[in-house]
MIDOSE-1310 file (N, C-alpha, C; in nm, 2 decimals, decimal comma, always signed):
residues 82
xxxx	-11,90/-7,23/-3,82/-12,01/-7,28/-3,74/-12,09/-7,38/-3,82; -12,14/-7,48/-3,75/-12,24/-7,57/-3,81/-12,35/-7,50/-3,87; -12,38/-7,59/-3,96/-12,49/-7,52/-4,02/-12,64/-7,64/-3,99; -12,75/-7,53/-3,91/-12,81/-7,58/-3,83/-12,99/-7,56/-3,88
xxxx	-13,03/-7,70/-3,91/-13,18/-7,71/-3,98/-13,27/-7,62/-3,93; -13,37/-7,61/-3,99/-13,45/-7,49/-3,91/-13,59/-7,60/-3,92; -13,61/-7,71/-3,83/-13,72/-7,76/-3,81/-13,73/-7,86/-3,68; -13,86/-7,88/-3,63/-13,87/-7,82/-3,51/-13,76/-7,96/-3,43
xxxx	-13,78/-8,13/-3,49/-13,71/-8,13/-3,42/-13,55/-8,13/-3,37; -13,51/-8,06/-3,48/-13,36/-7,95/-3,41/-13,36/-7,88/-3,35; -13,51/-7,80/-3,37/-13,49/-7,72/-3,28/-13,50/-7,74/-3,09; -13,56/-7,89/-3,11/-13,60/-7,97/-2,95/-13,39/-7,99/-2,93
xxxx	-13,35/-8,03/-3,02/-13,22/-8,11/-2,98/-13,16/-7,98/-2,99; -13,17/-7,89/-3,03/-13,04/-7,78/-2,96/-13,11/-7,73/-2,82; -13,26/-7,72/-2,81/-13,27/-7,66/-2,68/-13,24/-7,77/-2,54; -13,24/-7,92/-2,59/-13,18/-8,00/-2,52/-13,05/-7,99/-2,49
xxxx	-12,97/-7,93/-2,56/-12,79/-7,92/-2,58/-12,81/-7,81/-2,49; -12,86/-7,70/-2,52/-12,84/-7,59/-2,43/-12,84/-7,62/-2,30; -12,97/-7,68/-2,26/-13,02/-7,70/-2,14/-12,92/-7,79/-2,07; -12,84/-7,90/-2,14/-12,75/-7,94/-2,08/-12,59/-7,93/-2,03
xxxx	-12,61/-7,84/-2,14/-12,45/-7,71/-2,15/-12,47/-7,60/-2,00; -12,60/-7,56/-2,00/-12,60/-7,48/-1,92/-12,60/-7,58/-1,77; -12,67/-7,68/-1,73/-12,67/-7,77/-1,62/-12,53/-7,78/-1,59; -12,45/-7,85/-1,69/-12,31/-7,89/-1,62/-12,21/-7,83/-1,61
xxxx	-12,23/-7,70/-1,73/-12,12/-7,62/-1,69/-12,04/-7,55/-1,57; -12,13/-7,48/-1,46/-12,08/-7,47/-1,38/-11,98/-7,56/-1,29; -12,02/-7,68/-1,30/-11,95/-7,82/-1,25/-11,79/-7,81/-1,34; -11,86/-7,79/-1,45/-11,69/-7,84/-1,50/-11,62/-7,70/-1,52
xxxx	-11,65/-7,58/-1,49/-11,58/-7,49/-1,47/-11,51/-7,53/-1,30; -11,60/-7,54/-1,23/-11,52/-7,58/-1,06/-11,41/-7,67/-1,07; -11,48/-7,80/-1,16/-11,36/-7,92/-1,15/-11,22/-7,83/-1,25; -11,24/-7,74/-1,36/-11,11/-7,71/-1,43/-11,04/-7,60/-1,33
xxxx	-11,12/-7,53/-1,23/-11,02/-7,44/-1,11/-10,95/-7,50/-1,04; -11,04/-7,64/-1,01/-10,95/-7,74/-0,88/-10,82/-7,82/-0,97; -10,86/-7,80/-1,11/-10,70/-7,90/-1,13/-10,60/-7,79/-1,16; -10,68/-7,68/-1,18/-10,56/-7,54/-1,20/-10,46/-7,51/-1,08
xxxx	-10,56/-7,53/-0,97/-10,49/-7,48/-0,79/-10,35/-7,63/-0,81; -10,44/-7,79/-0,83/-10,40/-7,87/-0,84/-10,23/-7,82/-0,89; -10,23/-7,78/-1,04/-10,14/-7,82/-1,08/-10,04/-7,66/-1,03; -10,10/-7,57/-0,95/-9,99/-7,47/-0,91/-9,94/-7,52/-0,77
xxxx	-10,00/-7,64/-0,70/-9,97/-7,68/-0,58/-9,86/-7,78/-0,59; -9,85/-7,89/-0,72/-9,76/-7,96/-0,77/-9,63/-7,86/-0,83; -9,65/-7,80/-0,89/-9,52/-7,69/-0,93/-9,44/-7,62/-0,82; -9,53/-7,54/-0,71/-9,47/-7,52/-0,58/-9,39/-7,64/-0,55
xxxx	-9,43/-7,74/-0,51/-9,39/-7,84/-0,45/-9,22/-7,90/-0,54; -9,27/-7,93/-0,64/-9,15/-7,92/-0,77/-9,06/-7,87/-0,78; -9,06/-7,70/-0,75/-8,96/-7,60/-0,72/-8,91/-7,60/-0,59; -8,97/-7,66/-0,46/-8,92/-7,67/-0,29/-8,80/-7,84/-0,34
xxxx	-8,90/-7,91/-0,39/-8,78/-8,07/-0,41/-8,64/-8,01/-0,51; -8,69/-7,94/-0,62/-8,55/-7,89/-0,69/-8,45/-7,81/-0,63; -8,52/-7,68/-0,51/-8,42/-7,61/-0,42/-8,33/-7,71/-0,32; -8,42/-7,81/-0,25/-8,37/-7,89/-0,18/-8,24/-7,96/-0,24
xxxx	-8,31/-8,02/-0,35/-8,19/-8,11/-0,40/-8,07/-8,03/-0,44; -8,07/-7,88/-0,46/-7,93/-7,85/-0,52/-7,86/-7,79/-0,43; -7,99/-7,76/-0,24/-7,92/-7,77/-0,17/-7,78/-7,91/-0,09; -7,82/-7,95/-0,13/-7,78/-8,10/-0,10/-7,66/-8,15/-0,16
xxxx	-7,67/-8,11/-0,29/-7,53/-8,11/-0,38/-7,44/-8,02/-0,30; -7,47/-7,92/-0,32/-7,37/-7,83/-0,24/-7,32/-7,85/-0,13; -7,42/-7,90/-0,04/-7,32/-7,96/+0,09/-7,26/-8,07/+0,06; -7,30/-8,17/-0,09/-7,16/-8,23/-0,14/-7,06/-8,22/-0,17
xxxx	-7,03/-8,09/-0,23/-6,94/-8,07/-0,31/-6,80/-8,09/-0,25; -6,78/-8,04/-0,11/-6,68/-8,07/-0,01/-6,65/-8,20/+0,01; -6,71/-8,28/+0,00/-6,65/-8,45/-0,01/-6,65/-8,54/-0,12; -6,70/-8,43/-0,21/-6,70/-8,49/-0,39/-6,50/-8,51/-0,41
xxxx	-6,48/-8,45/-0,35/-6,27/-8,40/-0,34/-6,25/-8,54/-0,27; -6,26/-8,55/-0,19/-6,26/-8,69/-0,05/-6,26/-8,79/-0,13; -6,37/-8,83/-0,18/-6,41/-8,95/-0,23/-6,36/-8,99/-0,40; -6,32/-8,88/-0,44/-6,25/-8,86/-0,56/-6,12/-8,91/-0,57
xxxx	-6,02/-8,94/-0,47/-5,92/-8,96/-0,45/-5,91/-9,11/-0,50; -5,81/-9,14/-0,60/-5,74/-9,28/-0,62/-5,69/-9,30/-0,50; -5,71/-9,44/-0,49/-5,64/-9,53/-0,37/-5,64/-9,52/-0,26; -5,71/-9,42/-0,21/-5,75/-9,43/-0,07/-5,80/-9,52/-0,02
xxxx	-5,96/-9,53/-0,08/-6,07/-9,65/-0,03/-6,03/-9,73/-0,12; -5,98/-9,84/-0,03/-5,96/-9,99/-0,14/-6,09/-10,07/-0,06; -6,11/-10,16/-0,18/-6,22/-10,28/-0,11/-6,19/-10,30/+0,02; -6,06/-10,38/+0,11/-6,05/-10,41/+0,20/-6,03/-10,33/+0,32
xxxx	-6,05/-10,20/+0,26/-6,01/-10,12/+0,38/-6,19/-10,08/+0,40; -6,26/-10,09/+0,33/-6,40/-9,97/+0,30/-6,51/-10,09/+0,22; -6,61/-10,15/+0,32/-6,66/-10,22/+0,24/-6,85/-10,18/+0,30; -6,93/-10,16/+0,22/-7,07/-10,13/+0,22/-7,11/-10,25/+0,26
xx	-7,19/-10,21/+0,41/-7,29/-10,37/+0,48/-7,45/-10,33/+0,40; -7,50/-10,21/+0,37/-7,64/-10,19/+0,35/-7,67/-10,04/+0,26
């Protein structure tokens, strides 16, 4: 711990510090709950896009075979407008 003068006007500037520790605290304890909810509402959300996405593969996997095939789709038979 700091080592703290014993005259008086330190002792004005810690009871200033106090006084201002104790004012804002409450505030910045609220704002550090709301980024805590924040960041469990982004992780939810994280885990619903990662289930999705590997639902989605899976319903690839059945035409990963299809599309896999040499020489089926040649340029002139199979061509992407968009």
């Amino acid at each position: 711990m700091a080592k703290v003068k014993l005259t008086k006007n330190e002792l004005k500037k810690q009871k200033d510090s106090l006084k201002m520790y104790k004012r804002y605290l409450p505030t910045l304890i609220l704002k550090k709950q709301q980024l805590q909810a924040e960041i469990r509402t982004t992780e939810i959300r994280l885990e619903e896009l990662m289930d999705e996405k590997k639902r989605i593969d899976e319903s690839f996997k059945s035409w990963i075979g299809v599309f896999g095939e040499k020489g089926v789709f040649t340029p002139d038979i199979l061509k992407i407008t968009e």
